[in-house]
N, C-alpha and C positions, 0 to 999 in steps of 0.2 A: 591330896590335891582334889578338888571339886570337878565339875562339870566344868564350871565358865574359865577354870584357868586349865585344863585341860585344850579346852576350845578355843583359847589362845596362844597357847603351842602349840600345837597340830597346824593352824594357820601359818606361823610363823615358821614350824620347819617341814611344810607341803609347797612352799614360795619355790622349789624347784620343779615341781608336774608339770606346769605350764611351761619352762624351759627345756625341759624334755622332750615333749610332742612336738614342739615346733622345731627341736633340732628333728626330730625322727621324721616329719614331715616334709624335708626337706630332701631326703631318700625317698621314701613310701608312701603311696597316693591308699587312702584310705585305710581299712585292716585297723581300723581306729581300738575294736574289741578286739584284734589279737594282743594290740599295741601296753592297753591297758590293763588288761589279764598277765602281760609281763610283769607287770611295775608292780602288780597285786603279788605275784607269787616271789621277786625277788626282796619286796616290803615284808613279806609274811614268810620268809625261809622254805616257801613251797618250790617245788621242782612240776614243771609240765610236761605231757604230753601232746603235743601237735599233730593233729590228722586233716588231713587234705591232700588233694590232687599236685600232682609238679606242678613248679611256675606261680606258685601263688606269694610268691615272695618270704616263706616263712624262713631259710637260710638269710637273706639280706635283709630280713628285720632284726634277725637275733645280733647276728656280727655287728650291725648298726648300732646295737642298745650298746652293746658292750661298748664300744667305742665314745658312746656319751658316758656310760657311768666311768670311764677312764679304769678300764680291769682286764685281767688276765679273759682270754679267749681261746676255745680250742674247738677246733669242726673235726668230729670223728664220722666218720664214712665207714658205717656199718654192711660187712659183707659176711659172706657163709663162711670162706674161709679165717675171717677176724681171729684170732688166740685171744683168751683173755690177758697174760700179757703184753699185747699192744696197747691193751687199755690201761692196766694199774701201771706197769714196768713188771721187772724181772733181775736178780741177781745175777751180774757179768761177774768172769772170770777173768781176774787180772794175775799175767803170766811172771808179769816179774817179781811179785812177794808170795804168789801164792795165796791172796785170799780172793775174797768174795765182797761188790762192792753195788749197791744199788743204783739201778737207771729206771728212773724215774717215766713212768708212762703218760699221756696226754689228759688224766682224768685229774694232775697236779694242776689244775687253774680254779680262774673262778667262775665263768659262764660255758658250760659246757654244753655242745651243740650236737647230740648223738642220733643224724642222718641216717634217717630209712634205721630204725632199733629193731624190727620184727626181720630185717635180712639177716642178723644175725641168730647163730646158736644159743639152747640157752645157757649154756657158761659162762657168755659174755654180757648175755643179760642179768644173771645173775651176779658178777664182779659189778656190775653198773651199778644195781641195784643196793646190794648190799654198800657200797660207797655212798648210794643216797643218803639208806637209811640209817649209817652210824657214825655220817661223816670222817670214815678214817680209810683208810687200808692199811693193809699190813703185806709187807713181800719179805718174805724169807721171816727171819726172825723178830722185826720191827715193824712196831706199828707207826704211820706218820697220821697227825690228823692233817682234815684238807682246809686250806686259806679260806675263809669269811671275806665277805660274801660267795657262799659256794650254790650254784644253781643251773640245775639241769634240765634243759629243753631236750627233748625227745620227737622225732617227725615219725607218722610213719604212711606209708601210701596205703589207703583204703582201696583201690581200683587194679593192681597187680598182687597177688596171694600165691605165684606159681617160683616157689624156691625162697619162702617166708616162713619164718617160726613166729606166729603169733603169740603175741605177752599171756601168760596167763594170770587169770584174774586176779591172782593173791599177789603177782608183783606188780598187776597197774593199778592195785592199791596204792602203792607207795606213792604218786603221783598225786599230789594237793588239787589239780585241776587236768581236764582231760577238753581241751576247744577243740571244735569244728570251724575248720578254715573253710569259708566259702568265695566264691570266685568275686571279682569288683563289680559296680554297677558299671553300666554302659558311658556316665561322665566319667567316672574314675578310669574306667580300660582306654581311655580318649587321653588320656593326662598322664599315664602310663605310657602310652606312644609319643608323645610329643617328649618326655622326660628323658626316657632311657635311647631315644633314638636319634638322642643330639651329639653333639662335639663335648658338650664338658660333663664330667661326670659329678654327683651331686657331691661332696661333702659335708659333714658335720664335725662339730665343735665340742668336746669335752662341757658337760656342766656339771656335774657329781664326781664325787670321789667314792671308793669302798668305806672312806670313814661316814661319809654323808649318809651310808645305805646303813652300814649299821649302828648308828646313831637315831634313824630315825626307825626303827628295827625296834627300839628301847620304846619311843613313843607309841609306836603301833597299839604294840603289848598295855599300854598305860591308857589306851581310849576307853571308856566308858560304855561297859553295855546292861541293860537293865536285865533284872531278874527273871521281865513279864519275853522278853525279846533270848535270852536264856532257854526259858521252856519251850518258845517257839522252836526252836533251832532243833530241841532233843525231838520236841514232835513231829516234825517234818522228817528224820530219820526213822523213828519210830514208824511212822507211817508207811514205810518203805519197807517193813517187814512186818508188820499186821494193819494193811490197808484195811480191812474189814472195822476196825476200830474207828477209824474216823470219817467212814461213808463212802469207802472206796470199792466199789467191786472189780478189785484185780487182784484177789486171792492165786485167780488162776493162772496169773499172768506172769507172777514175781516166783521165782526160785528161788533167790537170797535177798534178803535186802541190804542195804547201808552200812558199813561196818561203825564202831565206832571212831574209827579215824575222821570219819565225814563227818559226826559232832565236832569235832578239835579245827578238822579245817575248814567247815562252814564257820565258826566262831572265830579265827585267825584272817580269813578271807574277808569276811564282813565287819572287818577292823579295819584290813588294808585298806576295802573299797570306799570307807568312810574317810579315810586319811586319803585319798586322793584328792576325796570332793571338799575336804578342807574340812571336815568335822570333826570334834571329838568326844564325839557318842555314835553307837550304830543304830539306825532305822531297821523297821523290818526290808522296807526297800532294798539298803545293802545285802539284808539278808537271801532276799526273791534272786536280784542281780545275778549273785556269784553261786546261788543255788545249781542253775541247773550244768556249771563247769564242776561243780563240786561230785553231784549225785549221779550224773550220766555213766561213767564208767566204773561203779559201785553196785550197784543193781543187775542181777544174774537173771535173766527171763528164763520162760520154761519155752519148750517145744512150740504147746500148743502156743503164745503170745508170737514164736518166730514164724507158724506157720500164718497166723495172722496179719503177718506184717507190722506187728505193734513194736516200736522199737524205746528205750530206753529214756529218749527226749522226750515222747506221749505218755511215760508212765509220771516223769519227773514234772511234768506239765501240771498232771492231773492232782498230784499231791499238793507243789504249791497252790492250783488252786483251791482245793480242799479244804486243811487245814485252816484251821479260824488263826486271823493275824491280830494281834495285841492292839 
């Protein structure tokens, strides 16, 4: 299949984006970039991380999404005392034959909403996790795999740390994108009060199916990225662990850089981001876009960068703009 009939499929089955937003619109006044970084990572089988302040609408964006892609849904409410059998399930005892029968935990759906993740222990982040990354679990002696479309949003508050087990780095690897929720603009907080402090509460309308998602899941995979837009992608990881190479003086500043998951999912990301905008080829643009969700929480600084106040978006800044664009 070429470019040009590439780029008339992709038109033909992204005809649902624009139905989407305007259902999701019709709940949530702006959060346009939390909205579409959804669509990126449930298009591209990535799972997110959400960090922001309460109240920023990030619980009644997600249950909303679900609700148009018409899919299983589950809000886990992450506390210290959580078991990780709340989350997978656990083998019951049933008294009358004497065996042993599995009950099924809240992580059997398909959008899963895992509230405030760092209040938990990590046992439970790690049963999360590892369900990310193998899409299965297993209880007692069976393994089940989990339903497709399977994708997991993750919140966690940046602003209370007091009875929080922070993710460590090598499991918020697993997360294809890491966004910063920031507060609405002043028209938006205005349209906000008038919406939610009426008599009717908003609704939305079913527009996708899980076939539609992964169906178009096959296309993503099929869009077209060049060789020269390729090398970009490795260089701009690359860069994030020997900055010295491409004119960056933040030797001092990077501890680790980018693993190679952030090649796989900058290249998966800037496939989704091109199929949103109806195209089927990636620009480096898609690539800049979905950069700095991709490499933000990839990047381990040293001391001296914390003492500085240099944080993880100044380093990812610097790189994209650095690096020569094709």
């Amino acid at each position: 299949m070429d470019v040009r009939e590439i780029n008339e499929k992709v038109k033909d089955e992204s005809a649902f984006v624009d139905s989407v937003f305007n259902e999701v619109r019709k709940v949530i006044v702006g959060q346009e970039y939390m909205l579409e970084r959804m669509l990126i990572g449930i298009l591209s089988g990535g799972h997110m991380l959400l960090e922001g302040v309460p109240g920023l609408a990030k619980t009644l964006s997600v249950s909303t999404f679900a609700r148009i892609v018409d899919t299983g849904f589950k809000r886990i409410q992450f506390t210290p005392d959580l078991l990780p059998a709340d989350l997978i399930g656990t083998m019951v005892f049933n008294q009358k034959d004497g065996s042993f029968f599995p009950k099924k935990g809240p992580i059997f759906s398909n959008i899963i909403l895992a509230d405030e993740i760092n209040r938990a222990p990590a046992k439970v982040q790690s049963a999360l996790l590892e369900a990310m990354q193998e899409r299965q679990v297993t209880i007692g002696d069976t393994t089940w795999p989990l339903n497709e479309p399977f994708l997991v949003l993750a919140t966690q508050n940046p602003i209370e740390q007091e009875g929080t087990y922070p993710l460590p780095e090598a499991q918020v690897d697993r997360f294809m994108l890491k966004l910063r929720v920031g507060y609405p603009a002043k028209r938006e907080e205005r349209l906000i009060l008038d919406r939610m402090t009426g008599l009717e509460t908003p609704s939305v309308n079913t527009v996708i199916s899980p076939e539609d998602i992964v169906r178009s899941r096959e296309t993503v995979h099929s869009i077209y990225i060049d060789e020269r837009i390729k090398d970009y992608i490795v260089d701009l990881v690359f860069a994030t662990r020997s900055p010295g190479d491409y004119g960056l003086a933040a030797e001092r500043l990077i501890q680790y850089g980018a693993s190679p998951r952030a090649t796989i999912y900058l290249t998966l990301a800037a496939r989704a981001h091109a199929f949103i905008k109806g195209r089927g080829y990636v620009t480096p643009e898609d690539v800049k876009a979905i950069g700095p969700d991709v490499l933000r929480h990839r990047i381990i600084l040293t001391y001296e960068a914390e003492a500085e106040e240099i944080t993880t978006d100044h380093i990812v800044g610097q790189v994209l703009d650095s690096v020569e664009v094709p």
